[in-house]
N, C-alpha and C positions, 0 to 999 in steps of 0.2 A: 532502590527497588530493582530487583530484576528482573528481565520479562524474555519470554522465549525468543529464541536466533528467531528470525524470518527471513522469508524470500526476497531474493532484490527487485528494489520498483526502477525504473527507470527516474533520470535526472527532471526532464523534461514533458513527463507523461505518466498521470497517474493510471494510464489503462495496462499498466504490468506492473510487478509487482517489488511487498511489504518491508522494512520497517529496522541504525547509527539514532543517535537520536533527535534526526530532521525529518521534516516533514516526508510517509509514508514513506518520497524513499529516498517510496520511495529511496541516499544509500541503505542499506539494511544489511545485516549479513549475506554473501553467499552462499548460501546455503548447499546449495548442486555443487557449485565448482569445491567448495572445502571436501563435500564430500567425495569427489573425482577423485582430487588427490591424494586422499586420504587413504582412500582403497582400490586405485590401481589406475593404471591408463586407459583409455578407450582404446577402440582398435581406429586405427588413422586414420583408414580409408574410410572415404566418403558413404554412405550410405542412402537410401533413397526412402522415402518416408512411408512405402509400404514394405523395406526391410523393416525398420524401426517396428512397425507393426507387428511386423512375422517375429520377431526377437523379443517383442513385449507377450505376445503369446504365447510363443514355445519358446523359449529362450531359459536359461538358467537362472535363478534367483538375482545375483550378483548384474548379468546381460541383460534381466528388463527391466532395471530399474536404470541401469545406463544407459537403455534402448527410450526409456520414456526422458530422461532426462534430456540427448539429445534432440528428440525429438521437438520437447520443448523450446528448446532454446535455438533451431532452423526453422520451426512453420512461423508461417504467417497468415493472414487472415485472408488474400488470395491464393492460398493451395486449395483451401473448402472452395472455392468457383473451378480451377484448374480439375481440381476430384474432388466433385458433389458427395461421393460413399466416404471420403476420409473421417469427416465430423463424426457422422452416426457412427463407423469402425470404432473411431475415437471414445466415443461414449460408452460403446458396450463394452469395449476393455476396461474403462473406468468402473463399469458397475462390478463387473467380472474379479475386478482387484479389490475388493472390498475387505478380503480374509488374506490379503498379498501382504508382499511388504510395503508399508505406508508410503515409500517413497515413490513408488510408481502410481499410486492412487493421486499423490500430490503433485506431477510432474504433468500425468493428467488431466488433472481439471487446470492446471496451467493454460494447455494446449487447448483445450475448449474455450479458456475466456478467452486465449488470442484467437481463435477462429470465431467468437463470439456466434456459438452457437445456441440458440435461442430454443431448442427442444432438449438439450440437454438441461434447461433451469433445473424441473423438479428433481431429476441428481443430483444436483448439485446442493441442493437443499436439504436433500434425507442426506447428501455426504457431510453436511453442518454437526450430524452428531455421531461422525466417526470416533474413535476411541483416541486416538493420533492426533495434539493440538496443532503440529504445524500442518496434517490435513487440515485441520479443519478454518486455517489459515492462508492456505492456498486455495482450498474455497469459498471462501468469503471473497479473494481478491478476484477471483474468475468472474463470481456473479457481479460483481463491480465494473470489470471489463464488457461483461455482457450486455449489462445495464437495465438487467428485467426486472422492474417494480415487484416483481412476485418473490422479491429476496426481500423487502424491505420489512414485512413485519417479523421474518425470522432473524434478522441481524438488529432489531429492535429490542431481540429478547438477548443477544450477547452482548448490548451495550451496557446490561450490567451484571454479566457473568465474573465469577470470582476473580478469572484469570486477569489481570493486566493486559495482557498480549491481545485476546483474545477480545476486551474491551476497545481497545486500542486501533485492532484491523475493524470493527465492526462498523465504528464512529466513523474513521477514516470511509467507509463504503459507503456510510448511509448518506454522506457527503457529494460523493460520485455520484449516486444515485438521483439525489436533490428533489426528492417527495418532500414532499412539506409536511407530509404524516411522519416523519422522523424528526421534523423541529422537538416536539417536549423532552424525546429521548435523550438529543443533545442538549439540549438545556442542563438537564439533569447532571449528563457530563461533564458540563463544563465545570461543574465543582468537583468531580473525580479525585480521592487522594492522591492518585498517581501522574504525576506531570505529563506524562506523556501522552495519555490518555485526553486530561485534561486541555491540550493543547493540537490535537487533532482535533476532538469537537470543534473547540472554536474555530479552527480554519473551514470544519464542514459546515458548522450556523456560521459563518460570516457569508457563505455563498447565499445565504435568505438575506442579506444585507440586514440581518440582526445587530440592533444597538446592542443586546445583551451580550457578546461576542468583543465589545471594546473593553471591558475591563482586563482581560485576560490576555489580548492582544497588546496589551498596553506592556503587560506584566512580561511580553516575549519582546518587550523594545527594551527594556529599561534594563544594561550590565548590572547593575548591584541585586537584580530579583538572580538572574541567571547564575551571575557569581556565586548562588546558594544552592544551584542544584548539583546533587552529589555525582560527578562522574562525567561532569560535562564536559566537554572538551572545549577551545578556542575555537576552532575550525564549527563545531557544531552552537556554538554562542551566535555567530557570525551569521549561520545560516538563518538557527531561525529568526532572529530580527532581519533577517532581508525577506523569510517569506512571510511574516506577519505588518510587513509596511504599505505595502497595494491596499490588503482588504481592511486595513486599520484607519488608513487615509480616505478609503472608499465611502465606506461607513461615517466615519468620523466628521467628514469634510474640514472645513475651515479649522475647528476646534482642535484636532486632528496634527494641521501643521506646524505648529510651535517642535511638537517633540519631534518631528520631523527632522526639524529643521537644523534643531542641538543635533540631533545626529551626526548630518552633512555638515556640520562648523567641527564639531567636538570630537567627534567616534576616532578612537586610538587606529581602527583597522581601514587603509583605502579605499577598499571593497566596499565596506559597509556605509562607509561616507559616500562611494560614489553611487551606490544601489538607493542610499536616501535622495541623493541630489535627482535623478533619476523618479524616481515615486514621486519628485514635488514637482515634477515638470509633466509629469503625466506619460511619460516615455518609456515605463517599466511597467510588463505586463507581469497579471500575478501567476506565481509559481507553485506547483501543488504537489507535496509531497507528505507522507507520514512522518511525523514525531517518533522516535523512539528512543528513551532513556534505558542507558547500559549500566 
């Protein structure tokens, strides 16, 4: 099954972004950078992030979406304290880009979830049904970043929208988010045709320390289940049985550590042996990334 490129999430932090086929990301396509090189270089020099502004504004087609893309990828969530006006700036160019080209619309709500600006939410909400799915991807993972409850029943209604992708970021957020008013929805998930799909729910109900959560988590320990999915790689076998062992053992307790344990005796890859050995000592914190099958 294929599901759209998305944004890259960080290794070790699901507060940036989507979606290789581990956990959110998390790796995921590079989205920005493929398209950098694709069509053309940036200009070297350094820029200051009310250039970036001034070039997202008036700038040429081709120059604001480069103009948001870096920007994206230099702020940080202390520039909004450095300059109070950045966010709000930030915002109304988001709205502003609405009828732009999508890339700038989706570079931007980037840069608001890292600023995790908190008035920008209902943007970011009406931007849920922009016409552009990787918009509407890169806003889901903003309001994620953000962490305002007021995304949760609108990302309730993509967890079973047609798309895969789009399923996929949704479950992964409602996760983040950890309302317990998005338990049925993952539920529901966790039998998703789509593996992907199917296996970010459970990482996001395993954070309710949901038993319902162990069969599935079971299903991302066990090579011979993995060995069946079409297109998976070793390198992504690997991961997700390293990030479904914390919340499987969490959950599971005692019951739990048997299959644990064949791992750290048996598992072909050192890694995975020594990520289990690791889980059974209690010495490996859990890791949180999105699922995504290529």
């Amino acid at each position: 099954m294929t599901t759209p490129a998305q944004p890259d999430l960080p290794r070790e932090s699901t507060r940036t972004i989507l979606f290789q086929f581990i956990l959110f990301p998390l790796g995921i396509v590079v989205v920005g950078v493929g398209i950098f090189l694709l069509f053309g270089m940036l200009a070297s020099e350094e820029h200051s992030n009310r250039e970036y502004l001034q070039d997202i504004s008036q700038g040429s087609r081709q120059r604001r979406w480069q103009a948001a893309y870096q920007l994206s990828q230099s702020i940080d969530r202390g520039e909004a304290q450095r300059d109070p006006q950045l966010a709000s700036e930030v915002a109304r160019l988001y709205t502003e880009a609405k009828n732009d080209d999508p890339q700038v619309r989706r570079y931007l709500a980037s840069v608001l979830g890292k600023l995790q600006h908190k008035p920008s939410v209902p943007l970011l909400i009406e931007g849920l049904n922009d016409e552009d799915l990787q918009s509407r991807i890169y806003t889901m993972m903003a309001l994620g970043q953000i962490g305002d409850r007021r995304a949760v029943a609108p990302l309730i209604s993509y967890a079973t929208h047609e798309d895969p992708g789009l399923r996929k970021t949704a479950v992964f957020v409602l996760g983040e988010l950890g309302d317990p008013a998005a338990r049925p929805a993952l539920v529901r998930a966790v039998a998703d045709e789509a593996t992907d799909v199917r296996w970010n729910a459970v990482i996001a109900l395993s954070r309710f320390n949901d038993p319902a959560s162990l069969p599935v988590l079971r299903e991302m320990l066990e090579r011979k289940n993995l060995d069946g999915v079409v297109g998976m790689t070793e390198a992504q076998k690997e991961e997700a049985m390293i990030v479904a062992m914390a919340p499987y053992l969490r959950i599971g307790g005692a019951e739990a550590r048997p299959l644990l344990q064949s791992i750290a005796e048996k598992d072909p890859n050192l890694g995975v042996k020594a990520a289990a050995m690791e889980a059974l000592r209690g010495s490996k914190s859990e890791r949180d990334y999105s699922v995504s099958v290529q």
